[in-house]
Structure formats: C-alpha cells, structure tokens
C-alpha positions in Angstrom: 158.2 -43.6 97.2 156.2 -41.3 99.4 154.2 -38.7 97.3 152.9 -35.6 99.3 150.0 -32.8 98.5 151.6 -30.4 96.5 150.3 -27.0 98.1 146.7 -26.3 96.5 147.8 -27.4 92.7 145.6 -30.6 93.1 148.5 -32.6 92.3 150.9 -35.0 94.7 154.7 -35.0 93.7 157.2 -37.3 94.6 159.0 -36.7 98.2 162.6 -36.8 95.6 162.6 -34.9 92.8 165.0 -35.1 89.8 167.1 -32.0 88.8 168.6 -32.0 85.5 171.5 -29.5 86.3 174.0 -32.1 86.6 173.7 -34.5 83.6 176.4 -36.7 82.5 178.5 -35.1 80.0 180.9 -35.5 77.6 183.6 -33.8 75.5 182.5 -33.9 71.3 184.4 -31.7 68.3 186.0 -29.8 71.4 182.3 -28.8 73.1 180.8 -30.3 76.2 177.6 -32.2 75.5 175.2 -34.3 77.5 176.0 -38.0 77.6 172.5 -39.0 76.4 173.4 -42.6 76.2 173.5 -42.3 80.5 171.4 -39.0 80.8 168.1 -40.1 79.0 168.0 -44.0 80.8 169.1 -42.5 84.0 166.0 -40.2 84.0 163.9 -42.9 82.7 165.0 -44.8 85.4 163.9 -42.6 87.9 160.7 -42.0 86.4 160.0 -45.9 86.6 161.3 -46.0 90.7 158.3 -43.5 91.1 159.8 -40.2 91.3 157.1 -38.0 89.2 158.6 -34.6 89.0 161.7 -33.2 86.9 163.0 -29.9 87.3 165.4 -27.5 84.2 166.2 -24.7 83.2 167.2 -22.9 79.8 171.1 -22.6 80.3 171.6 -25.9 82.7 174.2 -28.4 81.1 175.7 -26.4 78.0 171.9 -25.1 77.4 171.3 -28.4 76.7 169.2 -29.6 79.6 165.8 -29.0 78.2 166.3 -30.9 75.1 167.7 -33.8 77.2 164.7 -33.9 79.5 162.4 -33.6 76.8 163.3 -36.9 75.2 163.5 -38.4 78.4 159.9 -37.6 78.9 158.7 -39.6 76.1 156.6 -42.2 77.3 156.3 -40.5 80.6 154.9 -37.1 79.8 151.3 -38.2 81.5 152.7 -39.8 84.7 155.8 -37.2 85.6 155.4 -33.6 86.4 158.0 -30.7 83.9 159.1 -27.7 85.8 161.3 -25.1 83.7 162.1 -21.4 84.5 162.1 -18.1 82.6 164.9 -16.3 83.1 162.7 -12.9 82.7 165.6 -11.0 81.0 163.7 -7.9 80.4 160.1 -6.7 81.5 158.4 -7.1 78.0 155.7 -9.2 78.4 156.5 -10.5 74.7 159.9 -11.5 75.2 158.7 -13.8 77.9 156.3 -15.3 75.5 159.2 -16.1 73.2 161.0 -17.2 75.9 158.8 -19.9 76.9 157.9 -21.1 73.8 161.6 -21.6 73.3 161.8 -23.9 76.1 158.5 -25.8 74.9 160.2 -26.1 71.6 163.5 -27.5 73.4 161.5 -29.5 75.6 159.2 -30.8 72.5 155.6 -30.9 74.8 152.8 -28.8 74.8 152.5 -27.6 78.0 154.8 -27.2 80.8 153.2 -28.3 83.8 155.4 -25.6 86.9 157.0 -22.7 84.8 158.9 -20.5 87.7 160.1 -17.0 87.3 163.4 -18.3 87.6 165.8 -16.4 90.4 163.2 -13.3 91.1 164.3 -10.7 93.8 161.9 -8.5 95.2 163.1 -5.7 93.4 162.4 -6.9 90.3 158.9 -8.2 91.0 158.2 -4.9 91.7 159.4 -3.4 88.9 156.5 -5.2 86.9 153.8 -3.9 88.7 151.4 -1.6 86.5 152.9 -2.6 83.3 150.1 -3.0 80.4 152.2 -6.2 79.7 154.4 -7.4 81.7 155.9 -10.8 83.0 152.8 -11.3 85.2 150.6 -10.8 82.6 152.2 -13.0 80.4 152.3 -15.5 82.5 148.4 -15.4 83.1 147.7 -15.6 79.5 149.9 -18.3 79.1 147.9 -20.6 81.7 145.0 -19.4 80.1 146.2 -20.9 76.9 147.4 -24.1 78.3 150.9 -23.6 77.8 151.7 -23.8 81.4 149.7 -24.7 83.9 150.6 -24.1 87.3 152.9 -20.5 88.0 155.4 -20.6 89.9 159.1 -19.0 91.4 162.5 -20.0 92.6 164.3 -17.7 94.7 167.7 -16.4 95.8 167.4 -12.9 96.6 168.0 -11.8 100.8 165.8 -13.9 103.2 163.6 -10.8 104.2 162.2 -10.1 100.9 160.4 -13.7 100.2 157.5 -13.1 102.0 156.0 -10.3 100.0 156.7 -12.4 97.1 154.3 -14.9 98.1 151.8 -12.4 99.3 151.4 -10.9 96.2 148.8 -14.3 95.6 150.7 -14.8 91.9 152.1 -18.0 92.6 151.0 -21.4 93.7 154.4 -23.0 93.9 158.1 -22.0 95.4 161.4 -23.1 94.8 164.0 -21.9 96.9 167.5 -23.1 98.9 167.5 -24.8 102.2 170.2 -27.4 103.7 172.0 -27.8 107.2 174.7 -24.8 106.2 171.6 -22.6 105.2 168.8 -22.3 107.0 167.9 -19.0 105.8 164.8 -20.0 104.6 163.2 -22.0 107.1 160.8 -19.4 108.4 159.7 -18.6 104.6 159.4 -22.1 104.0 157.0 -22.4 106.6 155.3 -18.7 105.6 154.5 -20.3 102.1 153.4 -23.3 103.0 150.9 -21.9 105.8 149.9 -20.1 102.4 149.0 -23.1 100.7 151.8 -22.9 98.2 153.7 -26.2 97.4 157.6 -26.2 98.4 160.3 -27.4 96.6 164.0 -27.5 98.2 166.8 -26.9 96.1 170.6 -27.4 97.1 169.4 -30.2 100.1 173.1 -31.5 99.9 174.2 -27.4 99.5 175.1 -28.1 95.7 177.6 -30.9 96.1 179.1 -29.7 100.0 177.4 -32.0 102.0 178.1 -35.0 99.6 181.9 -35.1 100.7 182.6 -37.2 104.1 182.4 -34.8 107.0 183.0 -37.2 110.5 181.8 -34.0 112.1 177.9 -34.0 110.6 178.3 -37.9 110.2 178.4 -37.6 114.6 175.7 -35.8 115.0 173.3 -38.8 115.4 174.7 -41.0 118.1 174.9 -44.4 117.6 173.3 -44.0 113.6 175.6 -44.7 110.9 175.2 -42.3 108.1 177.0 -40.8 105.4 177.0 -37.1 104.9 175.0 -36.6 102.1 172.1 -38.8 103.7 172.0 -37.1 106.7 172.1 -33.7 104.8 168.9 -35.5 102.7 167.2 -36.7 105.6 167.5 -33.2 107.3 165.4 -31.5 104.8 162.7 -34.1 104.1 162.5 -34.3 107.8 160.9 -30.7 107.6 157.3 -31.0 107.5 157.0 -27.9 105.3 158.6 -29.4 102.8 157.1 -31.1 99.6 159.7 -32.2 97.6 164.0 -32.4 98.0 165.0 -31.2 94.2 168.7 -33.3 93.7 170.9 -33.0 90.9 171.6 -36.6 90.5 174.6 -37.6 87.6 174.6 -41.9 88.4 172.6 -44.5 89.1 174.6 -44.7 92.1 173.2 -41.3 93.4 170.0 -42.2 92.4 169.4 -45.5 94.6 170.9 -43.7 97.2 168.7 -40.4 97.4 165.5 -42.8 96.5 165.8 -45.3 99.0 166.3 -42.1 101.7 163.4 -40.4 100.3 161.2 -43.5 100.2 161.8 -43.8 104.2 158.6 -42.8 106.3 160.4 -41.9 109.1 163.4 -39.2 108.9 164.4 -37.9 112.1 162.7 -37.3 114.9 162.1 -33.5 116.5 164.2 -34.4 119.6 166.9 -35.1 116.3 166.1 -31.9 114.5 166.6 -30.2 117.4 170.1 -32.1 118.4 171.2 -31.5 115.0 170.2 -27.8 115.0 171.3 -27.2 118.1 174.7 -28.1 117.0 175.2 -26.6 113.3 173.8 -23.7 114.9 177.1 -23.8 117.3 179.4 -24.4 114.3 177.9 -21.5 112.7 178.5 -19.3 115.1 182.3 -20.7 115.5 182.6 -20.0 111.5 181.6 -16.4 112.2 185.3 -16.4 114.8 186.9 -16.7 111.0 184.9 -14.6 108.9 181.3 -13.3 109.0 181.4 -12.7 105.3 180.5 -8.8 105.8 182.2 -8.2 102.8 184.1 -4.9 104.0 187.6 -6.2 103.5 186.6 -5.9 99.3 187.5 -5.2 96.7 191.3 -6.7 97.4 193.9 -5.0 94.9 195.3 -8.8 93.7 191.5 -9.8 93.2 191.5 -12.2 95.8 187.4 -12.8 96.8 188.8 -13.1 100.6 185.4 -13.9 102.3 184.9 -16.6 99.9 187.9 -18.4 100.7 187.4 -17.8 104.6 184.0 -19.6 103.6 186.0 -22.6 101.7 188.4 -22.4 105.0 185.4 -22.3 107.5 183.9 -25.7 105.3 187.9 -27.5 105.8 188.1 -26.1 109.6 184.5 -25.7 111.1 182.5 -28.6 109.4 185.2 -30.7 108.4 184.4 -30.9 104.6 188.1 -31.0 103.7 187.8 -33.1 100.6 185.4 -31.0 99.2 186.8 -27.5 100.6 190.4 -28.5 98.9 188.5 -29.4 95.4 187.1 -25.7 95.4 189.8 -24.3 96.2 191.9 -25.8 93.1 188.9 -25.5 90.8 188.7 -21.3 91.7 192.2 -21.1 91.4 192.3 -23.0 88.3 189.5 -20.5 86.9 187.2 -23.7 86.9 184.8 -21.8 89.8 181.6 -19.3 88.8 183.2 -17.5 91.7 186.1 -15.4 90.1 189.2 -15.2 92.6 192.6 -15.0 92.5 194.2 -17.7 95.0 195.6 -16.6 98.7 199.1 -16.8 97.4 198.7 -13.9 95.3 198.2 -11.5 98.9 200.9 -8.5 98.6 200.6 -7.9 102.4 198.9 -4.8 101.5 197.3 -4.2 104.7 193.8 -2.6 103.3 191.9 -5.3 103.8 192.6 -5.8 107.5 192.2 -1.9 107.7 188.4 -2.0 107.1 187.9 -5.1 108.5 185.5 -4.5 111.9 186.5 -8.2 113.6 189.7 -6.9 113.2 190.8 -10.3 111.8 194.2 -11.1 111.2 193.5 -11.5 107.2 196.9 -11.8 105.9 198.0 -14.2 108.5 194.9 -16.3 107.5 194.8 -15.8 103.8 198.8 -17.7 104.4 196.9 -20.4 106.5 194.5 -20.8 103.8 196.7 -21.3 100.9 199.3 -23.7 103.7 195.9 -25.7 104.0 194.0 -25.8 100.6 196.9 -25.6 98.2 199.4 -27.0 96.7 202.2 -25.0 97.6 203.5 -22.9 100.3 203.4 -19.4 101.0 206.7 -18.0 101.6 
C-alpha cells in the first residue's frame, strides 16, 4: 500500500481509504441491519492489507455505521485513522457537543481522530461567524479536550464557494467529490492542497456509476485492458493533489480489487490524463446536446424530475453506462431512489416544460425516448 503525507496533520494515510456507507446488510424482525458477520471481518481485513483510515457518518447504513466501525476498530484503534462528521443541525455550540459525543458513544473510542463538519455550504459557515458559541467554537474546545483531534469538512455545496472555506484557516483536512463525470472540484482540490490541507476524494467511482461496464471509458486507454471502475480509480489517484480515494467497498471482491489499484506506484501518465480529459471533456459537452440540467423546465405538473432523467439518459447514451443507467431508472420509479420522480411515462404532453425550456429541447419527444430506452414498457 502506498501511504502519502496527509496535508500538515503529521500523519500519513493510506492512498485507499475505507468508507463505511455501503456495509453489507441484511433484513431482521422486518428492519434492515448491518451484516456484522461480513461487515466487521471485511473491515478488519482491510485494516490488515494496510489501508489505515476509515471514514462514517451518523445516519450511514440504517444509522448503524458507527457502531459497526467501532467494533471493527478493536484491535486496530492505534494503527488505523476514524473520521466521522457532525451533521451541524443547528448553530448551538452545545448541540454539537452532544452530537459528537453521540458518535463517540456509538463508535465506543475516546477520541475521534478527523471529525468533519459534515456537508457545509458557504452559507452556513457564515452564519456561525461571531456567535459566543457556535460550531467553530465547539469544535476548538473539543480538540482542546482530546475528543477529536484533527478538524476537518466535507463538501457539496457549488464549486465557487470552497475556497473561502478553506481560507477561513479552521480546517486542516477536506473531503469533497471528484471522479471522471465531475471534475468540478479539481481546481479546489488543488487550492487546498497548495494550502497545506490533506485531501480526501469521495465518490472516485461517482457513487456506484463508474462501477458498471462502460466500453466507451474502458477505450480510452489504447491498447490497456481495464475495467471501468479501475480506470475511474486510477483516474483520481493519478491526481497528484490527492491524498486519499475514500471507496464504499461492500465485498472482499471490491476490496482486492480497489487495493491492488491503489497499491500501484504508477497510475497514468500526464500524456494519459490529458487523453482521458480531453475526451470526457468532449462527452460532456455532447451530454449538454440532451440536457444542461438548467433546471428551467421544473417543477413538471406529473412530478417528473426531467433533468434528472435526461442525466440517467445522458449516462445510457453519452457514456455508455446502460446497465447502470437502466438500474436507476427502475429503482426511481420504484420509489427505491433519494431522488423523488415520477417515471417518463407519466408525461401528459403538457407542453410547459418545453415552453421555458432555452435549448428549446424537444422534451416530450425525449421524455418518450427515455421511458422506450430505460423502461420496461412502451409509451403509447
């Protein structure tokens, strides 16, 4: 395993980190529950391959994440690193107190070695300013106690807003999405590590996307046989402003797969980047011919989400993730998807989408495609 400098903690982490968001679970008295017979030696496993950093959160897995990870730990808590996240749901500077040592409770440690304000936007940062206590202050007392030990954020708020985050000097690690469908980040990625803040990737496979075949990314690399997923992997640890590729890994299968990528010392090289940029770059801008997801065309009167299924569509059509594309499209329709939508059948041919629409996009015609496509029946 390659292990890297981890910004200016003092600290070197792992080049694959584990994410306990996608657990093995199981159905008991009607409830979903971790599998901890797979979860807990699964981890453990890791931890023994070398990789020295584990990443939750209060509400992954049924809530039941922490408590998972926390008896995975014993053993290990001196050799592998424990990131968790407050999910800051007011600005009282108490509550976040409570909230943490909930998770240290769950977790069953004494300290939590990278808590992150988990899923700030800049708004809200802001709002704590000037408070007598707020979640800053909180979290400074907390280090000062030992409870955590190193503060840190993950982020999902617009692209043009990270920066100020990390020039406000409160954190000394980042978490935030990066993968070959969204690049959003790559300048802040850069802007934080120039900072001397250590940078973790989450999504590196964009959440499951890139782990379906694709022959169209699995080309891009002439002459290199490569699944999806690894080139997807291999793409982000290539980044030299990266730290650390954060993957929610379910088997042992994943596992050997993502380590043996990560333990690699050589990734691709920048002629490679380049190639490969070059050309997700081009089927970006052909996915913006479908839908730029502007948003105008909403709200639809059936409750159809339409630029999220022209994004499903653009994954089937433009990047050739049609396994994957059809299984979200039966999982939203199925009301299995956090995105709530009704499917394209349910299109009454209003008209008031295409009406605000400024591509001028045929939407109805295309919602009929989609459902033709994705579905399992036919439009009429």
């Amino acid at each position: 395993m390659i292990y890297k400098p981890f910004g200016k903690t003092g600290v070197k982490v792992s080049a694959l980190g584990f994410g306990a968001m996608r657990l093995p679970m199981k159905e008991a008295d009607g409830k979903k529950i971790i599998d901890e017979d797979l979860a807990i030696p699964l981890m453990q496993k890791a931890f023994d391959m070398g990789v020295n950093y584990v990443d939750t959160a209060p509400l992954y897995c049924e809530t039941l994440s922490e408590i998972a990870v926390g008896k995975a730990l014993k053993g290990y808590r001196d050799k592998v690193y424990l990131s968790t996240k407050n999910p800051i749901e007011d600005a009282d500077g108490d509550h976040w107190m409570e909230r943490l040592e909930k998770s240290l409770k769950k977790l069953d440690t004494d300290y939590i070695d990278f808590y992150h304000f988990w899923g700030i936007s800049l708004k809200s940062f802001e709002s704590w300013q000037g408070l007598k206590f707020g979640p800053i202050e909180a979290a400074y007392k907390a280090k000062e106690q030992g409870l955590i030990k190193h503060i840190s954020f993950s982020y999902h708020d617009a692209a043009e807003n990270y920066k100020k985050i990390v020039d406000s000097g409160h954190f000394e690690t980042t978490l935030v999405q990066y993968n070959m469908l969204d690049r959003s980040n790559e300048e802040n990625i850069a802007y934080a590590k120039s900072k001397g803040l250590g940078v973790v990737v989450m999504g590196p496979v964009g959440g499951g996307r890139l782990g379906a075949p694709s022959e169209k990314i699995q080309s891009l690399l002439k002459n290199k046989s490569t699944s999806t997923a690894e080139m997807a992997l291999r793409f982000v640890l290539a980044n030299e402003n990266i730290d650390m590729a954060l993957s929610g890994m379910g088997n042992l299968d994943m596992l050997k797969e993502n380590f043996e990528i990560a333990s690699r010392t050589g990734h691709l090289t920048e002629e490679e980047l380049l190639q490969v940029k070059s050309m997700m770059e081009e089927n970006k801008n052909l996915a913006k011919l479908y839908c730029t997801g502007c948003n105008y065309c909403k709200p639809c009167p059936q409750g159809i989400d339409i630029p999220y299924l022209f994004e499903i569509m653009n994954r089937y059509k433009v990047y050739d993730l049609k396994e994957h594309a059809k299984s979200a499209y039966k999982e939203m329709a199925e009301g299995k998807s956090w995105i709530k939508s009704a499917d394209a059948s349910k299109c009454a041919a209003c008209g008031a989408c295409e009406e605000k629409c400024p591509q001028k996009l045929p939407i109805i015609k295309q919602l009929k495609e989609t459902h033709r496509t994705l579905g399992t029946q036919t439009l009429a």
